[in-house]
N, C-alpha and C positions, 0 to 999 in steps of 0.2 A: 873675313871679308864681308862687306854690305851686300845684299843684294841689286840689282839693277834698279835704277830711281824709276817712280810713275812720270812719264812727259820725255825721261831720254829716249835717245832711238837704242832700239834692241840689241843687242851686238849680234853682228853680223855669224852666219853660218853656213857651212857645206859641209853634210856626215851620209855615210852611207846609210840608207836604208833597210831592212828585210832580206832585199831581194838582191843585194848590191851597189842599187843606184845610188848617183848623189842628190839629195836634197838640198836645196839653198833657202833661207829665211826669204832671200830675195826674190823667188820666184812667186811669192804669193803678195809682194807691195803691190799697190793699187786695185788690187780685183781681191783679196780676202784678209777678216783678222783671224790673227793664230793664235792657239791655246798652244805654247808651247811646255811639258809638263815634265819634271825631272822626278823617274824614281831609281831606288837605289838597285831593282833586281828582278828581271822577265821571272814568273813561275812562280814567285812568293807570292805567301799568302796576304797580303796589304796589297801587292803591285795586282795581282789578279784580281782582287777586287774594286781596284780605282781603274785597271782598264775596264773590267768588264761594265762597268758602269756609264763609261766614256763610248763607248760600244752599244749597248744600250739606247743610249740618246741622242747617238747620230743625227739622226732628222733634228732633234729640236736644237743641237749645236749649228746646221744648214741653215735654221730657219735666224737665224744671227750671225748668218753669213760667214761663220765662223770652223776653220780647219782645225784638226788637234796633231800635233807631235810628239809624239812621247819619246823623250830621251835617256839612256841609260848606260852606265859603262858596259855594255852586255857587247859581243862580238856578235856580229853581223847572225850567225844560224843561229846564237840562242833566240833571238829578235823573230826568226824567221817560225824556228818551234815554237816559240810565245804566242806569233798570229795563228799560226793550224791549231793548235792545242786549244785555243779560244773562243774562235772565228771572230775575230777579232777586226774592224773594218776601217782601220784610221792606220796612219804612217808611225811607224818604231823608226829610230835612227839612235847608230851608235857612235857614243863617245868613249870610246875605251881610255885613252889618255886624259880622261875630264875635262880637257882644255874649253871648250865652253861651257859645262857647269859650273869653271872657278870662273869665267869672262859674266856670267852672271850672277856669281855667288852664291849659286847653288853648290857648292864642295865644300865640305869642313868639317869642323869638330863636332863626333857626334858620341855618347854613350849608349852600351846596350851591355846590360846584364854584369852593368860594374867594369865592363872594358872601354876605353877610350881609341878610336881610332878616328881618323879621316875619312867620308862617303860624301855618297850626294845627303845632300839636304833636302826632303821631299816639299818641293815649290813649285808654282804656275805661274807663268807670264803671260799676261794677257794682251798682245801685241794686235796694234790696230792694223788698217790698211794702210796706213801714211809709214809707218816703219815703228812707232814710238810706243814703249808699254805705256798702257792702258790701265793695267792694275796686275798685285801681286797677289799671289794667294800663299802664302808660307804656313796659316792656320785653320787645318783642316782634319777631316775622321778620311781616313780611304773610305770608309763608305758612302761620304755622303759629296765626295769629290766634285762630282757631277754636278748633283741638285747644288752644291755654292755656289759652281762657276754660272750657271745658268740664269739664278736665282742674282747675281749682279747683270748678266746680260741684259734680262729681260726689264732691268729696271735703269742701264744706262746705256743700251744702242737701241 
C-alpha cells in the first residue's frame, strides 16, 4: 500500500490515548498542524529515542504551531508506561487493530533479521491546519527524527 499523498486530506481519526480518552485528528483542524508519527513499539530502543527526541523539542515543535501524536499498535497502559517511564509530554494513542496505519499506509511488509512479517512502517505525516498532509517523512535515523521534521518546518511554515 502507498502511503497517503502530499495535498490529500489526512484520513480521518478517533483512538484512545494514554489515559483512555479519545483523540480525533479533527479536533486540531483550524487552530493546529499535526505531526502525526507511526512507530512500531512503546519501550524499544528506536521508538525511545524518536520519542525522547520529540519530547525534547517540544517548544520548538509550539513554535510551528505544531502538535505531535505518536501512534502505535501498543494497548492503551503500555502507552500509558511509555509517558511515566520517559516523561514524556506529547499525546500516544493506540491503534491496536492498525486500522489507520493501513488507512495511511503506514502497515506492511517489513524484514528483520531474515524474518518477514507485517508492522507499522516507521513514517510521519505532516498535517496542516486545513486537514491535508503537508509532507511525509518515511526516510529517516530515530535519532535524528526531530531535527528533520523541524529542519522542514522551519524552512516551509
Amino acid at each position: 500500500m502507498a502511503f497517503t499523498k502530499v495535498g490529500n486530506l489526512a484520513p480521518a481519526f478517533t483512538l484512545h490515548n494514554q489515559n483512555g480518552e479519545k483523540v480525533s485528528l479533527k479536533d486540531f483542524k483550524n487552530i493546529k498542524n499535526v505531526l502525526v508519527y507511526f512507530y512500531p513499539k512503546a519501550s524499544t530502543p528506536g521508538c525511545t529515542v524518536q520519542a525522547c527526541g520529540i519530547r525534547d523539542n517540544k517548544k520548538q515543535f509550539e513554535k510551528y504551531d505544531t502538535v505531535v501524536l505518536g501512534v502505535s499498535p501498543d494497548p492503551v497502559s503500555r502507552l500509558e508506561r511509555f509517558i511515566e517511564k520517559q516523561g514524556l509530554n506529547f499525546t500516544l494513542l493506540s491503534d491496536e487493530d492498525h486500522a489507520i496505519a493501513d488507512k495511511y499506509g503506514a502497515w506492511g511488509p517489513k524484514k528483520f533479521m531474515g524474518r518477514e512479517f507485517d508492522g507499522i512502517l516507521r513514517t510521519s505525516f505532516l498535517v496542516g491546519k486545513d486537514g491535508r498532509v503537508k509532507h511525509v517523512f518515511d526516510k529517516f535515523k530515530t535519532k535524528t527524527h526531530d531535527q528533520d521534521v523541524l529542519a522542514w518546518l522551519s524552512e516551509h511554515l
